[in-house]
SESE-749277 format. One record per residue (C-alpha): residue number from 1; x, y, z. Coordinates in steps of 0.1 Angstrom, whole numbers, plus 5000, padded with zeros to 4 digits. Example, Ala and Ser with C-alpha at 12.3 -4.5 7.8 and 13.67 -1.06 7.14 Angstrom:
@sekol 1&c1 5123&c2 4955&c3 5078
@sekol 2&c1 5137&c2 4989&c3 5071
***
This chain:
@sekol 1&c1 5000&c2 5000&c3 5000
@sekol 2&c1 5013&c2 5036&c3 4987
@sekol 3&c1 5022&c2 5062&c3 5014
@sekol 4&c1 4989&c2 5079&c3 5000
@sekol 5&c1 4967&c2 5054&c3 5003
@sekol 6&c1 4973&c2 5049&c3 5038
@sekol 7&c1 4969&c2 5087&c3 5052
@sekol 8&c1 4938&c2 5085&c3 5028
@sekol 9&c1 4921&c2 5057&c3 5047
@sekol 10&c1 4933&c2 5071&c3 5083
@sekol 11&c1 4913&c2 5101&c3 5075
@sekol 12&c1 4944&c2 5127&c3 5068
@sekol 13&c1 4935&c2 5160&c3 5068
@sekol 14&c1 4940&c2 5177&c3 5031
@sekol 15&c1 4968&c2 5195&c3 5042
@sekol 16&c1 4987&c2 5164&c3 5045
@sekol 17&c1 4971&c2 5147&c3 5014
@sekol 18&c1 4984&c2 5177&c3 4999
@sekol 19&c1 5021&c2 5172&c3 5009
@sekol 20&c1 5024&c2 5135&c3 5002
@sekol 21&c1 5033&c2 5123&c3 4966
@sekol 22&c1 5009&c2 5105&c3 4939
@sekol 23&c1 5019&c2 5073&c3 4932
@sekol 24&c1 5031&c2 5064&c3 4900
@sekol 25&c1 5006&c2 5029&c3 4892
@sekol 26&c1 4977&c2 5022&c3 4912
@sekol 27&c1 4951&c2 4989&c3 4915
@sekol 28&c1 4926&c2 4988&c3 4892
@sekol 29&c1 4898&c2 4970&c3 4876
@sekol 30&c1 4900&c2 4970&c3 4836
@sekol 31&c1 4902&c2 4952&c3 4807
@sekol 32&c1 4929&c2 4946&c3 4782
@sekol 33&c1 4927&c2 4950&c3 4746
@sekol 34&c1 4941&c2 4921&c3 4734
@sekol 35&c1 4910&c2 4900&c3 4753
@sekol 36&c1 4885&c2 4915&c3 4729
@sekol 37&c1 4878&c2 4885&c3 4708
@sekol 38&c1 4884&c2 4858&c3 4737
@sekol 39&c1 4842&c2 4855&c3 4737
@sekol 40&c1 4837&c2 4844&c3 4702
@sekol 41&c1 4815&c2 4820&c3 4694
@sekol 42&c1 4807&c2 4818&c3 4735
@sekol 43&c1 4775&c2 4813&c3 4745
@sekol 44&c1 4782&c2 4824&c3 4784
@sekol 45&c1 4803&c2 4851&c3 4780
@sekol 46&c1 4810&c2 4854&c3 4816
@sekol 47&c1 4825&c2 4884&c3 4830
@sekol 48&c1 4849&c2 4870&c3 4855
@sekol 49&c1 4869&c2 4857&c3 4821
@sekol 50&c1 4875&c2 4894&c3 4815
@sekol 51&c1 4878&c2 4914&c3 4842
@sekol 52&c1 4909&c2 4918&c3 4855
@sekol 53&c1 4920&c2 4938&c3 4889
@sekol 54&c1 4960&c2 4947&c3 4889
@sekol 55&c1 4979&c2 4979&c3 4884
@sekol 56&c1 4978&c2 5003&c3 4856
@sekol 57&c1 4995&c2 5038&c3 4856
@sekol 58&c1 4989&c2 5070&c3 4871
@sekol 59&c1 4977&c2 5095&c3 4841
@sekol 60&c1 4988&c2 5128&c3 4837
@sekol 61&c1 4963&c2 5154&c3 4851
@sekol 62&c1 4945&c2 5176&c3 4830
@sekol 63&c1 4940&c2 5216&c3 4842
@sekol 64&c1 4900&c2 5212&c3 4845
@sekol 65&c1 4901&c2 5174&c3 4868
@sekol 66&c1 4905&c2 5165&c3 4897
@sekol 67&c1 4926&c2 5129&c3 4911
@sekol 68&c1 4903&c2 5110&c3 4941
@sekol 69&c1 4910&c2 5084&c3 4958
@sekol 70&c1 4880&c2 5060&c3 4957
@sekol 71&c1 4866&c2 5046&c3 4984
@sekol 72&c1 4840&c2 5027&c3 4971
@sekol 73&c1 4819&c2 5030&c3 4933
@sekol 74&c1 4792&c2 5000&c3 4920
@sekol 75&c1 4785&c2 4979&c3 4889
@sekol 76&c1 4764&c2 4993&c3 4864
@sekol 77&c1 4751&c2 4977&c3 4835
@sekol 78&c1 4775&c2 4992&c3 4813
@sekol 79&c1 4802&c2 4973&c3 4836
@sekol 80&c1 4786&c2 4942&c3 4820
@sekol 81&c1 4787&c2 4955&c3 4784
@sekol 82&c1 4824&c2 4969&c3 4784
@sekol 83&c1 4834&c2 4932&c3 4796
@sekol 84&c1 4816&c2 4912&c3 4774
@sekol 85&c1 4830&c2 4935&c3 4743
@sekol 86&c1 4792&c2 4941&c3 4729
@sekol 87&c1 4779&c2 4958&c3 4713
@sekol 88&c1 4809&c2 4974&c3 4703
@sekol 89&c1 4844&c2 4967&c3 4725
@sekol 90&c1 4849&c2 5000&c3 4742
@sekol 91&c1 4887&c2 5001&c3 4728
@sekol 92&c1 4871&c2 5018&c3 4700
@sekol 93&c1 4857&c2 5043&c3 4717
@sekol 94&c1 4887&c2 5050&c3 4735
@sekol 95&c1 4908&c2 5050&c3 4700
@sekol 96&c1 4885&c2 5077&c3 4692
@sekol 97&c1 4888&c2 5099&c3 4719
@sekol 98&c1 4920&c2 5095&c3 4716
@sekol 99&c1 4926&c2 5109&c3 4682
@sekol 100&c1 4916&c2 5141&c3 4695
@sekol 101&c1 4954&c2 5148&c3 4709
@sekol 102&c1 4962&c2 5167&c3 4742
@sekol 103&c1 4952&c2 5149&c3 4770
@sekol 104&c1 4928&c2 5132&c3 4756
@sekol 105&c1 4953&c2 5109&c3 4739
@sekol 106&c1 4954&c2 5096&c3 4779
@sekol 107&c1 4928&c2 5076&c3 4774
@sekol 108&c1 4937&c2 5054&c3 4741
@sekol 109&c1 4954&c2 5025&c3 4763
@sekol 110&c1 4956&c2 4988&c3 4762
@sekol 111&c1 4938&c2 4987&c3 4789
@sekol 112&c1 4904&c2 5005&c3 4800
@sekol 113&c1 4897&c2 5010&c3 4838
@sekol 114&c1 4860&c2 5009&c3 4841
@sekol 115&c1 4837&c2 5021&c3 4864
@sekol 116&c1 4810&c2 5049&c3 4862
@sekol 117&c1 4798&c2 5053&c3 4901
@sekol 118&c1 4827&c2 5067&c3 4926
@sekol 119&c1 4828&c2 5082&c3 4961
@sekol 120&c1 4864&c2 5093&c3 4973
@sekol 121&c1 4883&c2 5124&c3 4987
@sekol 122&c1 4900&c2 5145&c3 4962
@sekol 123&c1 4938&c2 5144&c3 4964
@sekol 124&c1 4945&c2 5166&c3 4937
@sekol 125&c1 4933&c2 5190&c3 4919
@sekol 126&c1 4940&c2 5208&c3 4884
@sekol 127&c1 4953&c2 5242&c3 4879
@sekol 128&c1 4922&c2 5252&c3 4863
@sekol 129&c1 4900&c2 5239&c3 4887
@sekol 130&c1 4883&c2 5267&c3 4915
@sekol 131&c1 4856&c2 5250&c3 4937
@sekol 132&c1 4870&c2 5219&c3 4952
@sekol 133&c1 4902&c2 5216&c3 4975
@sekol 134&c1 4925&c2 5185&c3 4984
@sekol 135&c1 4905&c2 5167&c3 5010
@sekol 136&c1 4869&c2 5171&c3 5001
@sekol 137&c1 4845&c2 5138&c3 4999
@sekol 138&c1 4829&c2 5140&c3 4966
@sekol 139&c1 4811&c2 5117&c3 4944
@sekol 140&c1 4810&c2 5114&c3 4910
@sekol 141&c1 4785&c2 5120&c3 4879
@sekol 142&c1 4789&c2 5095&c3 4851
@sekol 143&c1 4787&c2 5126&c3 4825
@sekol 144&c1 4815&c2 5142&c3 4810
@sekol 145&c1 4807&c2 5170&c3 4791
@sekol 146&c1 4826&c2 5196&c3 4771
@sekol 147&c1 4817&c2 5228&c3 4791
@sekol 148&c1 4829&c2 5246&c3 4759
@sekol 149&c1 4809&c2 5234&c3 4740
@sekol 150&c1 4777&c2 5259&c3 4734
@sekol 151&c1 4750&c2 5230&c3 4738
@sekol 152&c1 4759&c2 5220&c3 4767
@sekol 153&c1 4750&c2 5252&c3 4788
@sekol 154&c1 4713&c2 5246&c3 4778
@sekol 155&c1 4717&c2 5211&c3 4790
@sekol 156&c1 4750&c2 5189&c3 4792
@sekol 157&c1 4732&c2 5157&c3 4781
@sekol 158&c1 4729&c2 5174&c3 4742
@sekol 159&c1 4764&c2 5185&c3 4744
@sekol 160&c1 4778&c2 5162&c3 4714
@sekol 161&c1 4810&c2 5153&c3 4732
@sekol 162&c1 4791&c2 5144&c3 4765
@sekol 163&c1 4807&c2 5105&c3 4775
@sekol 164&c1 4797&c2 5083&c3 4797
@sekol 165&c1 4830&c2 5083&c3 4823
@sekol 166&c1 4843&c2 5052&c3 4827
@sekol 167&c1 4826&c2 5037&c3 4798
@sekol 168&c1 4831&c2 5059&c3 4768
@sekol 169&c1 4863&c2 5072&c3 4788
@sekol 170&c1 4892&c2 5054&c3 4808
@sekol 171&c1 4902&c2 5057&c3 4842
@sekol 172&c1 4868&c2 5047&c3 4857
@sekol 173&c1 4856&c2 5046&c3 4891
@sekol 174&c1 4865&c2 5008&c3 4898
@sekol 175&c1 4900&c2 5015&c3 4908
@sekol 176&c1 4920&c2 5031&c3 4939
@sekol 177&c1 4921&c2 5067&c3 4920
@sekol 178&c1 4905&c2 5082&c3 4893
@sekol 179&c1 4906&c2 5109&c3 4870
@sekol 180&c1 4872&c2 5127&c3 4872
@sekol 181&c1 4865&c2 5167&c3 4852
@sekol 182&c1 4854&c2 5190&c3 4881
@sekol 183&c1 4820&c2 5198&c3 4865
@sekol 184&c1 4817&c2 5159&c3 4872
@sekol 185&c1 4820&c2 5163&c3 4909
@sekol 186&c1 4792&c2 5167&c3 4937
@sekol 187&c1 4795&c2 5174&c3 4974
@sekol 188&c1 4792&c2 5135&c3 4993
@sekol 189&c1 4757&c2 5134&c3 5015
@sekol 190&c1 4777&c2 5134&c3 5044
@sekol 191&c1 4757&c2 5107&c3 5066
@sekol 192&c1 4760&c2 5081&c3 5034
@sekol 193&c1 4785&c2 5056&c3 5038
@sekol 194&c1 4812&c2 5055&c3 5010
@sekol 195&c1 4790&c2 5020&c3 4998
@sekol 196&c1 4760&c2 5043&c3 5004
@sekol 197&c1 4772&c2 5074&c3 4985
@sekol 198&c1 4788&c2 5051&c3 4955
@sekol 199&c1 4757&c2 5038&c3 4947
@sekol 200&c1 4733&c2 5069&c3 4949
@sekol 201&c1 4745&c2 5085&c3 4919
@sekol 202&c1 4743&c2 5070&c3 4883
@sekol 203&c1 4713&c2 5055&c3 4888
@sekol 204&c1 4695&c2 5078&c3 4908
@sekol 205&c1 4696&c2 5107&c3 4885
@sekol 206&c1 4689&c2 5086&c3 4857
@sekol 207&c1 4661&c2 5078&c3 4875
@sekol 208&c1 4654&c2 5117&c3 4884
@sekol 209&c1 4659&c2 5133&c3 4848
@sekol 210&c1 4633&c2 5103&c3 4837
@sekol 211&c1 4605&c2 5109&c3 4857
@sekol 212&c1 4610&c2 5143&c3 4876
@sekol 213&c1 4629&c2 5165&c3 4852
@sekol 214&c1 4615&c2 5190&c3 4824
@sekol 215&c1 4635&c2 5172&c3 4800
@sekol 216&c1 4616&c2 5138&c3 4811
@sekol 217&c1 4582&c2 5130&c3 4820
@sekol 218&c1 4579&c2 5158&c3 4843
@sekol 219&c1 4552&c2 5132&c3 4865
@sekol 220&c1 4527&c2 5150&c3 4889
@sekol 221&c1 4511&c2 5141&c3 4922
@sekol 222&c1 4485&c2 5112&c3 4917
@sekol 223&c1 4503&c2 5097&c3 4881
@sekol 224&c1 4502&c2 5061&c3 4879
@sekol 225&c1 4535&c2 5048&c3 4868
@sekol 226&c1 4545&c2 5015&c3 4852
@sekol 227&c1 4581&c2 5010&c3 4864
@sekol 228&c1 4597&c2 4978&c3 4844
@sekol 229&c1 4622&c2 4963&c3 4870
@sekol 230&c1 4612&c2 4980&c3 4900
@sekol 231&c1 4639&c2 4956&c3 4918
@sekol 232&c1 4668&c2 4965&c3 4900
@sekol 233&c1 4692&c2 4993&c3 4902
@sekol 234&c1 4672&c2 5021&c3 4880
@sekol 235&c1 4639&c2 5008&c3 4891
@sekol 236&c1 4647&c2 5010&c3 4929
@sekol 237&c1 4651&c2 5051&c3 4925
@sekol 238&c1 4624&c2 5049&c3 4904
@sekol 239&c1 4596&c2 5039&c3 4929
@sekol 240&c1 4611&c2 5059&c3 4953
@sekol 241&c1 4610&c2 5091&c3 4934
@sekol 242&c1 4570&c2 5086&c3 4922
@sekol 243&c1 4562&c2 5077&c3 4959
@sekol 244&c1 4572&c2 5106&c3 4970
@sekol 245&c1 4560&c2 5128&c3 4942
@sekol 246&c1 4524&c2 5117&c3 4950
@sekol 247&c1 4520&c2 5093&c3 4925
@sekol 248&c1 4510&c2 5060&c3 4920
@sekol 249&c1 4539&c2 5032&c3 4913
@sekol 250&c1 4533&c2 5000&c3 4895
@sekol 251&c1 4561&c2 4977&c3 4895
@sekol 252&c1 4567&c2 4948&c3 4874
@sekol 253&c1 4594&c2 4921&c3 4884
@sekol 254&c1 4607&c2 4889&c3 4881
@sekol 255&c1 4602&c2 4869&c3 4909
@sekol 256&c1 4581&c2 4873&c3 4946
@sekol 257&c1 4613&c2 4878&c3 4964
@sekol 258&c1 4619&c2 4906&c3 4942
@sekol 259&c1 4582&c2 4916&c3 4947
@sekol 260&c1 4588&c2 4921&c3 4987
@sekol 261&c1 4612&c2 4948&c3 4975
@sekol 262&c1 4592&c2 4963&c3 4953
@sekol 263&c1 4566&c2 4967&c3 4982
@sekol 264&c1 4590&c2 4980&c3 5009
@sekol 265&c1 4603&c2 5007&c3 4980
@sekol 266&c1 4566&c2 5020&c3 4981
@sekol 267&c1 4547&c2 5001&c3 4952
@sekol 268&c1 4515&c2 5001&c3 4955
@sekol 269&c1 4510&c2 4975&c3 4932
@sekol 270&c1 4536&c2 4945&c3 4922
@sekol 271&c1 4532&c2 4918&c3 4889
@sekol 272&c1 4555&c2 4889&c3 4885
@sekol 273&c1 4566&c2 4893&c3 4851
@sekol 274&c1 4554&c2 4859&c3 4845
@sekol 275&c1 4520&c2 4866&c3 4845
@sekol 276&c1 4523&c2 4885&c3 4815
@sekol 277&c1 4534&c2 4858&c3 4791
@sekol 278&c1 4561&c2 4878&c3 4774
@sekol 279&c1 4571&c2 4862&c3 4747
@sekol 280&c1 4586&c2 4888&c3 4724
@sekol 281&c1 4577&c2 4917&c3 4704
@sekol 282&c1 4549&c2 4893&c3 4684
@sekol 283&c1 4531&c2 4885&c3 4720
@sekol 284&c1 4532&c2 4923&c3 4735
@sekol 285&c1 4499&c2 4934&c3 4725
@sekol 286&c1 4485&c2 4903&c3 4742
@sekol 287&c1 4510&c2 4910&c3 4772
@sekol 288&c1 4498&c2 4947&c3 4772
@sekol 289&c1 4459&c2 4937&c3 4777
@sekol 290&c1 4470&c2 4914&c3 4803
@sekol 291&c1 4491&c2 4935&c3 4820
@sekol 292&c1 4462&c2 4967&c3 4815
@sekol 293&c1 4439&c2 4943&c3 4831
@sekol 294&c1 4458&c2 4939&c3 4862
@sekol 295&c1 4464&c2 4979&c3 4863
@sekol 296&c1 4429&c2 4987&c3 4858
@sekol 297&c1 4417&c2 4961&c3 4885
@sekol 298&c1 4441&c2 4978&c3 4909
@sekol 299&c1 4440&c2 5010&c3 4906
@sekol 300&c1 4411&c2 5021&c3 4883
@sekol 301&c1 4429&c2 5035&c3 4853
@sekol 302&c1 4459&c2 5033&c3 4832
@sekol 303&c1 4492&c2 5042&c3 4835
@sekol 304&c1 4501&c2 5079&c3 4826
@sekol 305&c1 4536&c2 5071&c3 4821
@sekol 306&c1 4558&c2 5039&c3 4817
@sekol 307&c1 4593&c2 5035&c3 4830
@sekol 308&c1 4613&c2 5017&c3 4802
@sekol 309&c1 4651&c2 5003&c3 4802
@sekol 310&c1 4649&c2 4966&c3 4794
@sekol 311&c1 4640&c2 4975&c3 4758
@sekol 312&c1 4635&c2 4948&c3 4736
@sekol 313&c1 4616&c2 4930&c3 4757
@sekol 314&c1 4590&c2 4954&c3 4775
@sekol 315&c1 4587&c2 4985&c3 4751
@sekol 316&c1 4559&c2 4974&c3 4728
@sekol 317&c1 4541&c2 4967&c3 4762
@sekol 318&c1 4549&c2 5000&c3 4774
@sekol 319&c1 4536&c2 5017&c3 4738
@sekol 320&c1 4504&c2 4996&c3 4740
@sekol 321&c1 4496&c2 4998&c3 4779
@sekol 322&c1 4499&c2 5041&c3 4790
@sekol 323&c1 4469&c2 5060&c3 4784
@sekol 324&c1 4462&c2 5083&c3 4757
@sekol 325&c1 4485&c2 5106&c3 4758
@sekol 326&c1 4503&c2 5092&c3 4779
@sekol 327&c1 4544&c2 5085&c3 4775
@sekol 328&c1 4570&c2 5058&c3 4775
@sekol 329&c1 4601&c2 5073&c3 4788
@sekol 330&c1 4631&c2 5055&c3 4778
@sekol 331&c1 4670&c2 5053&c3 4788
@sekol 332&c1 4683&c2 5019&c3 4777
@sekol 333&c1 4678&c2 4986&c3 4766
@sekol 334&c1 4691&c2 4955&c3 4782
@sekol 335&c1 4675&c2 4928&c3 4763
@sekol 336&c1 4680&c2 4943&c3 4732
@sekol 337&c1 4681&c2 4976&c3 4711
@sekol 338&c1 4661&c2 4967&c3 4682
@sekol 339&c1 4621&c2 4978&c3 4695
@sekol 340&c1 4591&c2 4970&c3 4677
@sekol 341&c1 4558&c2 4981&c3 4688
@sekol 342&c1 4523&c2 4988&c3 4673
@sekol 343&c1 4525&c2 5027&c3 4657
@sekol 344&c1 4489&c2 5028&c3 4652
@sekol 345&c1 4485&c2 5026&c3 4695
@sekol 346&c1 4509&c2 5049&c3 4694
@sekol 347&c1 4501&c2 5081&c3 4671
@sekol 348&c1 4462&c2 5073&c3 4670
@sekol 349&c1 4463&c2 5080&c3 4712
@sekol 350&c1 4483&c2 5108&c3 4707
@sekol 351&c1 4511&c2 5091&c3 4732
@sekol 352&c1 4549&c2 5098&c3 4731
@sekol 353&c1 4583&c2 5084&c3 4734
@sekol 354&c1 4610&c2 5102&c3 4755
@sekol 355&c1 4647&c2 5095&c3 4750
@sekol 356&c1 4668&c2 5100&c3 4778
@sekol 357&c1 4702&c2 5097&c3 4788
@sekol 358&c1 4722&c2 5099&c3 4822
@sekol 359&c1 4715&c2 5130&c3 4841
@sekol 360&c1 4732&c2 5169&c3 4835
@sekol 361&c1 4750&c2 5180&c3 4869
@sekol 362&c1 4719&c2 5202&c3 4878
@sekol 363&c1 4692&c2 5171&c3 4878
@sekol 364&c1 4719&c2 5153&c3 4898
@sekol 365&c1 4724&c2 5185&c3 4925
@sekol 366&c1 4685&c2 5180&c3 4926
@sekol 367&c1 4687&c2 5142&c3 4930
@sekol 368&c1 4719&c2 5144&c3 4955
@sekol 369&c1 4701&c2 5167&c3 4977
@sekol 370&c1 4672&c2 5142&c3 4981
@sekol 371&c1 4697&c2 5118&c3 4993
@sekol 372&c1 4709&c2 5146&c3 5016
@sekol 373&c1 4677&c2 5154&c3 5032
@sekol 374&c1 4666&c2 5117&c3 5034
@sekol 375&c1 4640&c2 5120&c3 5010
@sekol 376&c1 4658&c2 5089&c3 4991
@sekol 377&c1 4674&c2 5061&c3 5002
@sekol 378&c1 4705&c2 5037&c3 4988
@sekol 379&c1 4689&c2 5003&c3 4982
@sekol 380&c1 4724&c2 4976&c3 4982
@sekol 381&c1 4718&c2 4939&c3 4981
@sekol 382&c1 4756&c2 4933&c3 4981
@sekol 383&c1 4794&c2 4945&c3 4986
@sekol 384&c1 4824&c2 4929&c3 4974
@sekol 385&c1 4859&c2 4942&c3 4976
@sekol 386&c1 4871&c2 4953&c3 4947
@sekol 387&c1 4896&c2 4921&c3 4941
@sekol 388&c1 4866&c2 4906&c3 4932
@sekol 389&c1 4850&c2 4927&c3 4908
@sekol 390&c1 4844&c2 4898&c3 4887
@sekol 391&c1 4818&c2 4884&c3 4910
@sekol 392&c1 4802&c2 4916&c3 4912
@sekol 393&c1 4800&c2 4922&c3 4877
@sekol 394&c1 4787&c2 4886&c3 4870
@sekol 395&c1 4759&c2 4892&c3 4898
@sekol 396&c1 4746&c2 4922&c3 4881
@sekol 397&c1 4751&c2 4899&c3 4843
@sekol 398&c1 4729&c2 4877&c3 4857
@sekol 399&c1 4707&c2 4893&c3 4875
@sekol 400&c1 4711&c2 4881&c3 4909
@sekol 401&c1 4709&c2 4910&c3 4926
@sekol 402&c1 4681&c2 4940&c3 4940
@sekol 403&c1 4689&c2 4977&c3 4937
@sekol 404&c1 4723&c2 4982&c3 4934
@sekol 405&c1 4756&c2 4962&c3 4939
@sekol 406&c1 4787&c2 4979&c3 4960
@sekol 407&c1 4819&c2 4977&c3 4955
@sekol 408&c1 4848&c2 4989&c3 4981
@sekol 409&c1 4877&c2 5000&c3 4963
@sekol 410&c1 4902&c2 5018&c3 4988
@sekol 411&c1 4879&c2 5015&c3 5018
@sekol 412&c1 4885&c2 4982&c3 5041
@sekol 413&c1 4854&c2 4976&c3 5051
@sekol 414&c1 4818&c2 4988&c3 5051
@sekol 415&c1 4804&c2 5013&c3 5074
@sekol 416&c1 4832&c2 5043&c3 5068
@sekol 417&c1 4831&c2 5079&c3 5056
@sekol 418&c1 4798&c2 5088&c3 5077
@sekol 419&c1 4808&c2 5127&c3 5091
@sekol 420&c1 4774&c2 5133&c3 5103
@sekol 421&c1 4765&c2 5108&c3 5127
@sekol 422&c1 4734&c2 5129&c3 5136
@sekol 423&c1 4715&c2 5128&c3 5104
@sekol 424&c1 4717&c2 5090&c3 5101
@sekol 425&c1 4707&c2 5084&c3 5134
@sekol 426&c1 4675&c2 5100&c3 5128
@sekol 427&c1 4667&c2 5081&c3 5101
@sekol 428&c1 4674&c2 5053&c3 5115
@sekol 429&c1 4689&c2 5017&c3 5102
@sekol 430&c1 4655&c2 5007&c3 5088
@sekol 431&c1 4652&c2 5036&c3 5062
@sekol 432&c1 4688&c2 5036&c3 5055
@sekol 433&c1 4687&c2 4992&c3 5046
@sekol 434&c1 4652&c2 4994&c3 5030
@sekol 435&c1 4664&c2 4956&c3 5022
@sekol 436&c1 4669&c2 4950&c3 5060
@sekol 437&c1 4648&c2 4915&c3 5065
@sekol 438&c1 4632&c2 4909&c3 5034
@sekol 439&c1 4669&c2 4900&c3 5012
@sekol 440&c1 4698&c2 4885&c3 5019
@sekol 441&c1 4730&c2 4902&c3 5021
@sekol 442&c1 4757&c2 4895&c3 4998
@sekol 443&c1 4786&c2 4905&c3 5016
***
């Protein structure tokens, strides 16, 4: 362990982070290029083939970033992706970025440090850069925009050279340090755990720009909601955010364990998947009356808006099943890109589609602050050190897990980085482990 490292988890002031020299290689958990075609013709391409956790070097800082040392981040979906090499190996985004010279040239490696969900303390910070200071506790937004870029002061996600960090960039958030801009950085809710904290970002504002935002589906106090995977890491934020908007949150999920979760997130009404019958895009409209059916019998009426990321699977459902006028609002697609879905429900109800993407560092503030005031809660059904990102990874592949799934990076066990003890004791360990008693722990 580095001489950093160490005063890092001791809690050094910054004034002694300050002083104490960056270390020239650090552990991380990445890829290498010359695994990209070691799935072919697999049928399990199973990430713990992939993902590797040794050390890489220490890139050069840019003026506008800061360096933090991560205590703990969390496996996304696009974790799974990047090590399974589809749809596209993310070496070629990187050779792309790279070809734009200065430092972005950086990230063109033979390896790619992934990783889009971070909490640390900065340890350095760029000459350029005016609002954060060695020794702050920060986490981190999976956008990184081009703040020169005229687009994206009306709104960072329609900046054209927006990335996904850690995905579409290297030196991710599954590492001991990474290499973050400072308009990706946000103030740490300071009773969260560093577990806690890592997990309440990507997903969350996703989640917020979605449903709450202008630029989403803006829902209002008594909307019914149709929330596909209300267990898993967007869908968890997702029930939270319409419960305590006023509305009314359906959830649909894959299995009665799952279900128990969905309640205790504030459902008020849960469907196993499996009564549904989906088959594919050729059953949906069958699916869809089903799954109105069950809606109607609930709750009187039909969904005003219908939570979408699985995709393939789900999104002629979600066409066919809102109201008129109603809207599907979309940010992903993990069973499959290519939707097909009935147009004539679609423009002969007047309904629309919203695409959306990550969350700009305003609708994060917004969703960071509801953390901060207890308004939201991190929902984690397991931690694993980061020498076993693999297992993680695979979890989330397989989808073994609720909510999100932790991963400690610097930090040697759970339970650190709380600096306001007061706040979390008023909300108790019941709100804080909504999972407490009804799912077992992976730890």
């Amino acid at each position: 362990m580095d001489s950093l490292t160490e005063a890092v988890i001791d809690g050094a002031p910054g004034e002694e982070l300050a002083r104490i020299r960056i270390p020239t290689e650090f552990v991380a958990g990445h890829l290498r290029v010359e695994d990209v075609d070691m799935f072919a013709g697999m049928a399990d391409k199973d990430v713990r083939k992939s993902l590797r956790v040794g050390p890489v070097p220490m890139p050069e800082l840019a003026p506008d970033e800061v360096l933090v040392a991560v205590m703990a981040s969390s496996i996304n979906y696009n974790t799974v992706w990047s090590a399974i090499f589809e749809p596209l190996p993310t070496f070629d985004f990187l050779r792309r970025y790279g070809r734009e010279g200065g430092f972005a040239s950086r990230h063109d490696r033979p390896f790619h440090v992934l990783g889009s969900d971070a909490a640390g303390v900065v340890v350095r910070t760029g000459a350029g850069v005016r609002r954060w200071k060695v020794g702050d506790h920060v986490v981190a937004s999976a956008v990184a925009v081009d703040e020169q870029e005229p687009a994206t002061h009306w709104d960072g996600m329609l900046g054209s050279r927006q990335r996904a960090w850690g995905y579409e960039t290297n030196f991710g958030g599954l590492a001991h340090y990474t290499v973050l801009r400072a308009s990706q950085v946000l103030p740490k809710p300071p009773h969260l755990t560093w577990e806690e904290a890592a997990t309440a970002t990507q997903c969350a504002g996703t989640a917020y720009r979605m449903l709450v935002s202008d630029r989403g589906a803006r829902i209002k106090q008594g909307d019914v909601v149709l929330i596909w995977g209300a267990a898993g890491g967007l869908g968890v934020f997702a029930a939270q955010l319409v419960k305590n908007g006023g509305g009314i949150p359906v959830g649909v999920v894959s299995s009665e364990e799952k279900a128990a979760v969905a309640r205790r997130l504030g459902c008020d009404v849960v469907v196993n998947r499996e009564e549904l019958g989906i088959g594919g895009p050729e059953t949906s409209i069958e699916a869809g009356k089903r799954l109105g059916r069950i809606i109607r019998r609930e709750v009187g009426e039909d969904p005003h808006v219908a939570f979408d990321y699985t995709g393939r699977a789900t999104f002629g459902i979600s066409v066919f099943v809102v109201r008129r006028g109603g809207a599907v609002v979309t940010c992903g697609s993990s069973s499959g890109y290519q939707h097909e879905y009935d147009n004539r429900y679609l423009w002969m109800n007047v309904k629309r589609i919203i695409g959306s993407h990550g969350a700009n560092l305003q609708e994060l503030y917004e969703c960071i602050r509801l953390f901060r005031l207890g308004h939201l809660m991190p929902v984690i059904s397991a931690v694993y050190p980061l020498a076993e990102v693999g297992e993680a990874t695979r979890l989330v592949q397989t989808n073994g897990h609720v909510g999100k799934v932790g991963v400690l990076c610097m930090a040697p066990e759970r339970g650190m980085g709380v600096t306001d003890a007061e706040t979390r004791a008023r909300l108790g360990p019941e709100r804080l482990d909504p999972l407490a008693g009804i799912w077992k722990h992976r730890n």
